[in-house]
C-alpha positions in Angstrom: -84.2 14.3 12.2 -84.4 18.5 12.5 -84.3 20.0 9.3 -83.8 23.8 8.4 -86.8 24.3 6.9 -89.2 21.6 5.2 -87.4 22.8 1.3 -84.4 21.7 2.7 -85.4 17.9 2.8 -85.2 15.8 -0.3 -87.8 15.7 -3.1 -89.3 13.7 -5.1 -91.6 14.4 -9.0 -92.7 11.4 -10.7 -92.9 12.2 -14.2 -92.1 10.5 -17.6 -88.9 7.7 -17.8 -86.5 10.3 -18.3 -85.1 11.1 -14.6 -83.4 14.2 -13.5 -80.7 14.1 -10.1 -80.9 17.3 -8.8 -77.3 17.9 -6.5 -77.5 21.0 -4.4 -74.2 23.2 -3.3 -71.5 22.8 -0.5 -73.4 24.0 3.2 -76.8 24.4 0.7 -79.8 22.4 0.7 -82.2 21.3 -2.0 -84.2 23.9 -1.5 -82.0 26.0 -3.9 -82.4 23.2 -6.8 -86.6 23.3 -5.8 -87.7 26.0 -8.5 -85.7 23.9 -10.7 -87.1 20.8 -9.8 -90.5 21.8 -10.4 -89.9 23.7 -13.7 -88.2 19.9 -15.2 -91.5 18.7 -13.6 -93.7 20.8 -15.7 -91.8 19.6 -18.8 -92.8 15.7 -17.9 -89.4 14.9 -16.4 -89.2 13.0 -13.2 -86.9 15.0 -10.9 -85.2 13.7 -8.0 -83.2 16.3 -5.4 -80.6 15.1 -3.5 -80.0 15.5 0.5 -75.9 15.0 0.7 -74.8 13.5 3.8 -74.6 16.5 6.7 -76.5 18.8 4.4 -79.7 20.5 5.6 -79.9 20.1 9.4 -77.1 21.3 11.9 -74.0 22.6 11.1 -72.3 20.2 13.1 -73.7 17.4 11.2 -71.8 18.4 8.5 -68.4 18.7 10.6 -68.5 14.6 10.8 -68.8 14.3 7.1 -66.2 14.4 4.3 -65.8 14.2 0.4 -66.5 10.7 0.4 -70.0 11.1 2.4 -71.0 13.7 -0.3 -70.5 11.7 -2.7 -72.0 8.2 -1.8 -75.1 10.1 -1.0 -75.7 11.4 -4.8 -74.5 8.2 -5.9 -77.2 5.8 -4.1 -79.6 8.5 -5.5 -78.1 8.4 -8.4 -78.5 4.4 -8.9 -82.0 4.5 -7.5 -83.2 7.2 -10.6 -81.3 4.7 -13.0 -83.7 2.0 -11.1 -87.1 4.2 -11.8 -85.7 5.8 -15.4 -84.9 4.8 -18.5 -82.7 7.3 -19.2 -80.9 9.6 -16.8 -80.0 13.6 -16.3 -77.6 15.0 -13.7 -77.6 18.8 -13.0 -75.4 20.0 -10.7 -75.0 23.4 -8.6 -71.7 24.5 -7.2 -69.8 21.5 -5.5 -73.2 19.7 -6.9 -71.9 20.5 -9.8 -68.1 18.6 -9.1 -70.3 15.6 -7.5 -72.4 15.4 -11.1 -69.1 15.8 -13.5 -67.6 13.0 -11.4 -70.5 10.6 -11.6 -70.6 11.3 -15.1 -67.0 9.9 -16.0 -68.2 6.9 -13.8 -71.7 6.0 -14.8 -73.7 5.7 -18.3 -75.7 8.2 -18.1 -77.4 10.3 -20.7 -76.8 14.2 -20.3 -74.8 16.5 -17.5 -75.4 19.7 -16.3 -72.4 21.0 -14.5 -73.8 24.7 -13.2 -71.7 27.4 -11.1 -69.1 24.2 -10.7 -65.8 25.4 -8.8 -62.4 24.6 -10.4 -61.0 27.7 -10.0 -62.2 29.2 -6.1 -62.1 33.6 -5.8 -61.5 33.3 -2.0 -58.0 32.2 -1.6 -58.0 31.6 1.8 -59.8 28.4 1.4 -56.4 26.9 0.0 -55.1 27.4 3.8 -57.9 26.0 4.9 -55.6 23.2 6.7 -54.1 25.6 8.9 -57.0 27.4 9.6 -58.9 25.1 10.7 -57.1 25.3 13.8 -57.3 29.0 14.6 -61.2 29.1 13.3 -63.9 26.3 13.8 -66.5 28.4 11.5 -66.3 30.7 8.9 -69.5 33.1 8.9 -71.1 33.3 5.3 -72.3 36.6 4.3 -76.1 37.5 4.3 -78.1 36.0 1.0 -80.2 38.4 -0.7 -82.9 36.2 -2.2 -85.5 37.9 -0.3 -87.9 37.4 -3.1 -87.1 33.4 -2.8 -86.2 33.3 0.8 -88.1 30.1 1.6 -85.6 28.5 -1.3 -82.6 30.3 0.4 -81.9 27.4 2.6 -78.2 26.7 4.1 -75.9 27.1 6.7 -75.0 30.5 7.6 -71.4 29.6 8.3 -69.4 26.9 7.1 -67.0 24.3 9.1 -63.6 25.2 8.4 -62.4 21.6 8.9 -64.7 20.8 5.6 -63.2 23.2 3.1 -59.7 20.6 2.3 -62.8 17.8 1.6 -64.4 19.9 -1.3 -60.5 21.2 -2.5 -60.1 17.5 -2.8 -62.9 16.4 -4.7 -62.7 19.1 -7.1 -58.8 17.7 -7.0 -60.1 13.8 -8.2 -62.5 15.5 -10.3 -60.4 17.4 -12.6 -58.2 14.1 -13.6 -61.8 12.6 -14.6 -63.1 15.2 -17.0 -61.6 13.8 -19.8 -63.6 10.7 -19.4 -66.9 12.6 -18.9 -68.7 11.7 -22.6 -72.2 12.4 -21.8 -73.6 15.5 -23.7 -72.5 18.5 -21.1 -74.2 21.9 -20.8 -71.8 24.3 -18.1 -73.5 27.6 -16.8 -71.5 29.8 -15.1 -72.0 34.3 -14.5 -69.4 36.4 -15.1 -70.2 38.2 -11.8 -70.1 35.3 -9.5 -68.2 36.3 -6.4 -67.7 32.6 -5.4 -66.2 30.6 -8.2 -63.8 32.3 -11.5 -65.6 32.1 -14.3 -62.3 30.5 -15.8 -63.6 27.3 -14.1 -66.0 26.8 -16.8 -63.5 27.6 -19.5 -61.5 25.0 -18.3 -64.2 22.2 -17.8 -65.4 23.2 -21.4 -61.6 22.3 -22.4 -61.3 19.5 -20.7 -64.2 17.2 -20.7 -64.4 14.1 -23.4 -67.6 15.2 -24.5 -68.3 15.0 -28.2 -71.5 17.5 -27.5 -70.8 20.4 -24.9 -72.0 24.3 -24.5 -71.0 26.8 -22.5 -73.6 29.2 -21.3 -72.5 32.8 -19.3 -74.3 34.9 -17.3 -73.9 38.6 -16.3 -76.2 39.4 -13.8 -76.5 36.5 -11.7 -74.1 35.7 -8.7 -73.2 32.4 -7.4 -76.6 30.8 -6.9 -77.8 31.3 -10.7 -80.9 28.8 -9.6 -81.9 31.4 -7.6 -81.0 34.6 -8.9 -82.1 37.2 -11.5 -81.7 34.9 -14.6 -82.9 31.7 -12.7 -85.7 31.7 -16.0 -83.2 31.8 -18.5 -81.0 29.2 -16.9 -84.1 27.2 -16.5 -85.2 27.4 -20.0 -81.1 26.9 -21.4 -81.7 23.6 -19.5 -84.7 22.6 -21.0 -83.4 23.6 -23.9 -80.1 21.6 -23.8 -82.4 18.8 -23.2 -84.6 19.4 -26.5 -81.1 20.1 -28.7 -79.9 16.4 -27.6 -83.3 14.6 -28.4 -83.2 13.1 -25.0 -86.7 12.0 -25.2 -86.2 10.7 -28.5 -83.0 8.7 -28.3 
């Protein structure tokens, strides 16, 4: 198998028994949960980061899958950390994000970290996405600007239209679930991302069974916090969720 670029394959950290799924974005790679990975790594955590189905090589890879690919792949993952760990972390990044809030209300796990997650989309035209597909195979994404972190910038540079009503529908499923999510939950979400409302994380915050849950904003980042200007912060508000919840001591 091609990939992108050698970040864009799956990793693996062995650390302590407390593991950490790592779920990248919709048309990303794990390469933009990597400086993440490693920080967790630091801390003693092992890390895992996922490689959904599609994600990472060819853009017409992707075409073939659907919502249900996406998610099998972060479950198997998922059940394989549970295997190595004693106790279990899901962080989540964009649609990563939606895949980790929906394994969540499904298995026992012991934190979630639901970052830049998209209930609420700023691009309307996705919501025709149905009709468009037939006009438009590809949508072009604009240019990223992570030139500091380019080699962590990894993704398609245009998305399959025929893709966009398979993320609309897991964020669909998703939303009934919240409620039933009970893990501890720390949402991160900037006020001045261009990609998903800020609402979104309002509204997960509201929703979510969760006796323990934070909501953490940004201002300067855009869309792909793990990457941008506050990537530190968010990094440390992790590790610090982490600390506040005694993970390691439960």
């Amino acid at each position: 198998m091609k990939y992108l670029h050698d970040n864009a394959k799956a990793f693996y950290f062995k650390g302590n028994d407390i593991g950490c799924l790592l779920i990248h974005g919709f048309t990303g790679s794990p390469a933009e949960m990597r400086l993440l990975g490693e920080f967790l790594h630091k801390q003693g955590y092992t890390v895992k980061g996922v490689l959904l189905k599609g994600h990472g090589t060819t853009v017409e890879d992707m075409e073939k899958t659907t919502w249900k690919d996406w998610l099998s792949s972060a479950e198997t993952e998922l059940i394989d950390l549970m295997h190595k760990c004693n106790k279990v972390v899901i962080i989540g990044l964009s649609m990563g994000g939606i895949i980790a809030l929906n394994l969540a209300e499904r298995f026992k796990i012991d934190a979630v970290v639901s970052i830049a997650a998209p209930i609420k989309i700023v691009n309307k035209k996705v919501y025709f996405a149905r009709i468009i597909k037939y006009f438009r195979k590809y949508i072009t994404k604009p240019e990223g600007k992570f030139e500091y972190v380019k080699e962590y910038c990894i993704g398609y540079n245009k998305t399959p239209v025929s893709t966009v009503p398979h993320l609309l529908k897991l964020i669909r499923i998703t939303k009934r679930k919240l409620k039933k999510v009970k893990a501890p939950i720390l949402i991160i979400q900037s006020k001045n991302d261009k990609t998903v409302k800020y609402e979104s994380a309002e509204y997960i915050l509201e929703k979510v069974g969760s006796p323990y849950k934070k909501l953490i904003y940004l201002k300067e980042s855009g869309h792909l916090v793990t990457l941008d200007l506050e990537r530190e912060k968010v990094f440390d508000e992790i590790n610090r969720f982490l600390s506040d919840i005694n993970i390691s001591k439960n």
